[in-house]
LOTORNU-442266 format. One line per field, with one value per atom (N, C-alpha, C): atom name; z, y, x. Coordinates in nm, 2 decimals. Each point is the difference from the previous one (the first is absolute). Layout:
BEGIN
at	CA,... .
Z	Z,... .
Y	Y,... .
X	X,... .
//
This chain:
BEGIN
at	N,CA,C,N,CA,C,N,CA,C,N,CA,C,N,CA,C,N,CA,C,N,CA,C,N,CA,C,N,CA,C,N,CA,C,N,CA,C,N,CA,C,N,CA,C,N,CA,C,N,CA,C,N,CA,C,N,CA,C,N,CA,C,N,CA,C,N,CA,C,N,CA,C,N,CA,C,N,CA,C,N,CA,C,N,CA,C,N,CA,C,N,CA,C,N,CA,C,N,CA,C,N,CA,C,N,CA,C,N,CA,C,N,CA,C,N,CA,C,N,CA,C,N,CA,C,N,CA,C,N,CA,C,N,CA,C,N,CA,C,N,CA,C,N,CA,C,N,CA,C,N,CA,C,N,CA,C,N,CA,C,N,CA,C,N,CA,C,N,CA,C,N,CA,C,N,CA,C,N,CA,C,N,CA,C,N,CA,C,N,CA,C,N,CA,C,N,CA,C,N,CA,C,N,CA,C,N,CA,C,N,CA,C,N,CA,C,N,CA,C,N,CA,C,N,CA,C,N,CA,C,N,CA,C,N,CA,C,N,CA,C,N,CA,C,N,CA,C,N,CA,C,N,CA,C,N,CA,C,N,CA,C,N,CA,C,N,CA,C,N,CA,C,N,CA,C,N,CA,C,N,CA,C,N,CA,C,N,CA,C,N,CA,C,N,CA,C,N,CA,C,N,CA,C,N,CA,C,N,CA,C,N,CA,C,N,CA,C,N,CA,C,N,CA,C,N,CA,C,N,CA,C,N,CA,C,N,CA,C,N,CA,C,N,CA,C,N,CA,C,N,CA,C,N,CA,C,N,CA,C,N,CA,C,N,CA,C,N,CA,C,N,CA,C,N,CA,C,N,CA,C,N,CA,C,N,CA,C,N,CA,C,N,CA,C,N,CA,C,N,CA,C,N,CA,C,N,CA,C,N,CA,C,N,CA,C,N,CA,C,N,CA,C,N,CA,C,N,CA,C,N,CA,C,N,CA,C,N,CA,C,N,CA,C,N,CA,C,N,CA,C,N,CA,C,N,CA,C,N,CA,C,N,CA,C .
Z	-5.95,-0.01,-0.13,-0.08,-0.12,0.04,-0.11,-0.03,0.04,-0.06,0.05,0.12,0.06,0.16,0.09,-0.02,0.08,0.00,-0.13,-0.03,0.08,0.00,0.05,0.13,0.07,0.13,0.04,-0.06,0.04,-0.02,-0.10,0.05,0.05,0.04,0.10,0.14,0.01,0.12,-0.01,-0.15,0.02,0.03,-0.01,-0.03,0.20,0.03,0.13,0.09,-0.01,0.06,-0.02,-0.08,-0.03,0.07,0.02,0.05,0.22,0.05,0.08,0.12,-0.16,0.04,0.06,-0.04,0.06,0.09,0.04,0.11,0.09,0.16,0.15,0.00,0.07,0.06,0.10,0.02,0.14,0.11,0.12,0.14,0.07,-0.07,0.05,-0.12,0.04,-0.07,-0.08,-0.10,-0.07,0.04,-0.02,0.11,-0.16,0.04,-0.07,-0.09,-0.14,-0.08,0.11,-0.03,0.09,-0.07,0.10,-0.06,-0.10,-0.04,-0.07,-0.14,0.02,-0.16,-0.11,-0.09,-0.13,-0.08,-0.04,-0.11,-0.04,-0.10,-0.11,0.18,0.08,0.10,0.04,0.03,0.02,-0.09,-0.12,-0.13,0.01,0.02,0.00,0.09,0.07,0.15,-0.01,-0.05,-0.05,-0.13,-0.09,-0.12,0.06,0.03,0.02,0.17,0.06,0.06,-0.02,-0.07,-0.06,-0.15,-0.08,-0.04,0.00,0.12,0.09,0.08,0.03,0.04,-0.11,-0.06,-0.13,-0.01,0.01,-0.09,0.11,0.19,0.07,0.10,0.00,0.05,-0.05,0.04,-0.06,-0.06,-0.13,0.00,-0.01,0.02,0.04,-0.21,-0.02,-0.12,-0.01,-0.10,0.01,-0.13,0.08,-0.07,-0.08,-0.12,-0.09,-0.03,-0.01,0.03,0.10,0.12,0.12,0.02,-0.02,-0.01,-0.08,-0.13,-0.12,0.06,0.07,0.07,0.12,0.08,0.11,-0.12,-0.12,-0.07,-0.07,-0.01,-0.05,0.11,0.12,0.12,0.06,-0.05,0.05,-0.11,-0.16,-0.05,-0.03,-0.06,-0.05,-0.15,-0.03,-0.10,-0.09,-0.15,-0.04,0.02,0.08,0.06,0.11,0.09,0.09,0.02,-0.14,-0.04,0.08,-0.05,0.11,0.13,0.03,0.16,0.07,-0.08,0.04,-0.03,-0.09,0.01,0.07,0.04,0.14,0.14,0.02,0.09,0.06,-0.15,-0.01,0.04,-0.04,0.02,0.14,0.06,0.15,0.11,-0.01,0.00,0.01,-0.16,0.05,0.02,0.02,0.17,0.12,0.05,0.11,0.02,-0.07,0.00,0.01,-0.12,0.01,0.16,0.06,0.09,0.11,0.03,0.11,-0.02,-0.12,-0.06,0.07,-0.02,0.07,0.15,0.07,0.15,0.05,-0.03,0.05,-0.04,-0.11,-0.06,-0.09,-0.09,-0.12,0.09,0.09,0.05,0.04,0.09,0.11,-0.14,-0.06,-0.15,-0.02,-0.07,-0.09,0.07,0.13,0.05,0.02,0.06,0.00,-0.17,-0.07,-0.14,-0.04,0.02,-0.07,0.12,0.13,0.10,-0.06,-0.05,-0.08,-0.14,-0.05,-0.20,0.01,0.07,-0.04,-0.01,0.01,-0.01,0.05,0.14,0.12,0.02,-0.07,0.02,0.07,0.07,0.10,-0.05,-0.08,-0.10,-0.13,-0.07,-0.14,-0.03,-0.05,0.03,-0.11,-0.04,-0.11,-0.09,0.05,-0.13,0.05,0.04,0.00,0.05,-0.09,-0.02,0.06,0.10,0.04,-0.04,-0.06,-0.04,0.10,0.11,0.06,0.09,0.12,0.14,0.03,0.06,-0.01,0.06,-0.04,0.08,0.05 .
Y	4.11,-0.03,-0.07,0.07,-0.07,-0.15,-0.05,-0.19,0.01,0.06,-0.03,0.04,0.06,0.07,-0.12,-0.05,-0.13,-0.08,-0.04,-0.15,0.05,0.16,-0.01,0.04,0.00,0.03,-0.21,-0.05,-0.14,-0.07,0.02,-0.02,0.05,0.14,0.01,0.00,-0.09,-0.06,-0.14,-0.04,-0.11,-0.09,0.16,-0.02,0.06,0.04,0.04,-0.15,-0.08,-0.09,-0.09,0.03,-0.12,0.08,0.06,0.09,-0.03,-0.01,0.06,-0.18,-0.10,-0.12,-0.06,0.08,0.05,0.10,0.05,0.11,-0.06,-0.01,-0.03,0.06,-0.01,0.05,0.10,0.13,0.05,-0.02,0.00,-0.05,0.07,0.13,0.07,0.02,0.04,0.06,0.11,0.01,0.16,0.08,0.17,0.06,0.03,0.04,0.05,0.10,0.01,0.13,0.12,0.06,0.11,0.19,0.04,0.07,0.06,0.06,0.10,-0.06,-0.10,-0.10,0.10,-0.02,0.09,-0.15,0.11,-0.09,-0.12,0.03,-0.12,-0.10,0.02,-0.09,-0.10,0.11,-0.07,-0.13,0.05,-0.07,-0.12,-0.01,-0.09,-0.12,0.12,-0.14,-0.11,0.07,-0.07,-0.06,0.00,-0.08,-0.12,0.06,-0.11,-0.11,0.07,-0.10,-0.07,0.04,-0.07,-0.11,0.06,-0.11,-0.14,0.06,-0.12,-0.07,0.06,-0.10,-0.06,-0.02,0.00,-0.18,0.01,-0.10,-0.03,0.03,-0.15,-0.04,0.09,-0.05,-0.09,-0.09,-0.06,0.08,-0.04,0.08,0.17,0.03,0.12,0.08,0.10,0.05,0.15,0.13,0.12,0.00,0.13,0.04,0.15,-0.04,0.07,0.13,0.01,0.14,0.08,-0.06,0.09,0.04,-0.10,0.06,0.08,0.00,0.11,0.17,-0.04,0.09,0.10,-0.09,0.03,0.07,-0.01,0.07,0.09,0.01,0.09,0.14,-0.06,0.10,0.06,-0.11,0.07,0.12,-0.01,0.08,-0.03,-0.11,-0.07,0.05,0.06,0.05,-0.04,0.02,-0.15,0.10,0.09,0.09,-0.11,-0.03,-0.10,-0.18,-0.03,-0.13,-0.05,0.02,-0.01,-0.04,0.12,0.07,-0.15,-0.01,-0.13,-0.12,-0.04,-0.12,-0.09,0.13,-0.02,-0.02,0.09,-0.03,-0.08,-0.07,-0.13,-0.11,-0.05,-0.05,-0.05,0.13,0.02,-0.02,0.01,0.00,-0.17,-0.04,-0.14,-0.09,0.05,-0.05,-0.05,0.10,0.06,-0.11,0.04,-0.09,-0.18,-0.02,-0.13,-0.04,0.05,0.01,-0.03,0.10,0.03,-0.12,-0.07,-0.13,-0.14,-0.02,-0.06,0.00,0.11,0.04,-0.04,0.01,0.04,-0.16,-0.05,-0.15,0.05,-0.08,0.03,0.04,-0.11,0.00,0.15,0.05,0.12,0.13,-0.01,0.10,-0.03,-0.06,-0.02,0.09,-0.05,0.04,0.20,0.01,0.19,0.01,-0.07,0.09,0.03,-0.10,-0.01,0.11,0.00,0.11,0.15,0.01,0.16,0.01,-0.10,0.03,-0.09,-0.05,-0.12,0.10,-0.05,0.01,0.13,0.01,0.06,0.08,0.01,0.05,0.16,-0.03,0.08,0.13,-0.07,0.09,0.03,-0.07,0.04,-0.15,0.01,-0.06,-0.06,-0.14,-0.04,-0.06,0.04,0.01,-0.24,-0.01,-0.19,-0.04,-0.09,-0.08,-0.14,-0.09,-0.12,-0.08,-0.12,-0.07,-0.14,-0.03,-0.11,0.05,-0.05,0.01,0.02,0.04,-0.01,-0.13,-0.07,-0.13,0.02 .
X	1.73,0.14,0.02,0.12,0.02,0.05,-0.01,0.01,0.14,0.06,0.21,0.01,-0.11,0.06,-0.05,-0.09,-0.05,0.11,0.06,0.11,0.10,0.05,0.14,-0.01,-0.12,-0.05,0.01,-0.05,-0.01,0.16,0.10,0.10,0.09,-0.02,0.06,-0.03,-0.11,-0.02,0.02,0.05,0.03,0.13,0.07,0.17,0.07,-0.11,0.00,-0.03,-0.11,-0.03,0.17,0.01,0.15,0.11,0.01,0.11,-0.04,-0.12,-0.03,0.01,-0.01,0.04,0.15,0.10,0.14,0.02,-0.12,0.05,-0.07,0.05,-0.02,-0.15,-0.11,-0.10,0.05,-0.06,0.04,-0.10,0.11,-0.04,-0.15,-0.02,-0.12,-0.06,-0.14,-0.07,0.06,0.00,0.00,-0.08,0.03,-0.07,-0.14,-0.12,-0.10,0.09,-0.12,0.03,0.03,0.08,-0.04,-0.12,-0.12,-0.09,0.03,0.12,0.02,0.09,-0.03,0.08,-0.08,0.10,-0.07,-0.09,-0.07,-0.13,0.09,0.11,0.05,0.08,0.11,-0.02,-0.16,-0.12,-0.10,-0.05,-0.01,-0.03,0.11,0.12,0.09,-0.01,-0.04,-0.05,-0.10,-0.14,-0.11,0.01,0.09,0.04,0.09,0.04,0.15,-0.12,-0.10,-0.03,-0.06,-0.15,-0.08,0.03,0.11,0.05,0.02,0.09,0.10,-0.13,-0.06,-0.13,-0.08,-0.07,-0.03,0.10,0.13,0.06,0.02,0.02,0.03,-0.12,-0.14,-0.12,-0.10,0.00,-0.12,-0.16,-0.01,-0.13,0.00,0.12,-0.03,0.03,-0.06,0.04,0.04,0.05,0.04,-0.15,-0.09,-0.06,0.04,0.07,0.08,-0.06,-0.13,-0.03,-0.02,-0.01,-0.01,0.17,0.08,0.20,0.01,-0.08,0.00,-0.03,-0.14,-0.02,0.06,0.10,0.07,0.14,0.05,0.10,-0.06,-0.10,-0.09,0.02,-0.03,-0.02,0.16,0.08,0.13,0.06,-0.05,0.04,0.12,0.04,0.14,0.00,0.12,0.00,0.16,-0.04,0.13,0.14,0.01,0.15,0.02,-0.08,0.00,-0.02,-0.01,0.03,0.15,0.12,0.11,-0.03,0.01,-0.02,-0.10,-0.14,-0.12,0.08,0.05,0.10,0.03,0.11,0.11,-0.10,-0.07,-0.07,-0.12,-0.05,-0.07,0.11,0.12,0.11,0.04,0.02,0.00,-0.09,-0.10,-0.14,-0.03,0.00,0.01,0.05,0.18,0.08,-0.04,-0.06,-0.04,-0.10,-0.09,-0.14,-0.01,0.13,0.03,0.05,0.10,0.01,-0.06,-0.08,-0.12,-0.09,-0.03,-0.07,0.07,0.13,0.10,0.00,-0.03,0.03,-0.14,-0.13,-0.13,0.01,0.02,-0.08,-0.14,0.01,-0.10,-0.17,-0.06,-0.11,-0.04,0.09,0.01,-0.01,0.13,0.02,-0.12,-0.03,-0.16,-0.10,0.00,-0.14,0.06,0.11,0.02,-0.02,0.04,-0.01,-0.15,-0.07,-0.15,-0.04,-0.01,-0.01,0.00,0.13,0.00,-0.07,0.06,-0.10,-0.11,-0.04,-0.09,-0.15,-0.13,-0.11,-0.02,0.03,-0.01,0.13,0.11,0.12,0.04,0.05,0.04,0.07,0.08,0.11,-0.08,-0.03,-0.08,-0.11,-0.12,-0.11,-0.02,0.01,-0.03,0.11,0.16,0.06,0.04,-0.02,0.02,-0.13,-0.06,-0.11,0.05,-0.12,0.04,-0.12,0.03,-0.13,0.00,0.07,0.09,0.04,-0.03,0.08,0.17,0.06,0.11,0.02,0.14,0.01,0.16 .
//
């Protein structure tokens, strides 16, 4: 991943977090990706989560080459810079959200669950050097 696509991947998750601080939490769970999300959705999901973990878990970090790797695999191509944007954006709405609804402890531990060491969803991509607290 080029150096400009990290920064404007990082603020626009950062312009998201400010935005998501004005919007209500919803009353339920969001439902799961659903199987058939296209690659660049998948990719959005696991950026915009592991991020967002990354900056409100303790300890926890985004190991930047295994995310490299996961846009590597979705095949993001710069026609679909836009299109990944918007849906990094949205994405980490949502997530902020669901962070808000669960409480950081509960979030932390499903996020490191999917990317963490052992990750359910993709293996490796958040490093923890520190317990969650």
């Amino acid at each position: 991943m080029r150096r400009s696509g990290v920064f404007s991947l990082a603020l626009a998750l950062c312009f998201a977090g400010a935005a998501a601080a004005q919007v209500p939490a919803p009353a339920a769970r969001a439902p799961a990706p659903a199987a058939a999300a296209s690659p660049l959705d998948n990719y959005a999901t696991a950026a915009a989560t592991t991020i967002i973990a990354e900056q409100a878990c303790p300890g926890v970090q985004v190991r930047a080459g295994q995310l490299t790797t996961l846009r590597l695999a979705a095949r993001v191509n710069a026609g679909q810079e836009a299109m990944l944007e918007e849906k990094l954006k949205q994405r980490a709405l949502q997530v902020r959200q669901q962070l808000a609804a669960d409480g950081r402890e509960a979030w932390c531990s499903e996020a490191l669950a999917a990317f963490g060491p052992e990750g359910s969803v993709a293996k490796g991509v958040l490093a923890t050097g520190a317990p969650i607290r």
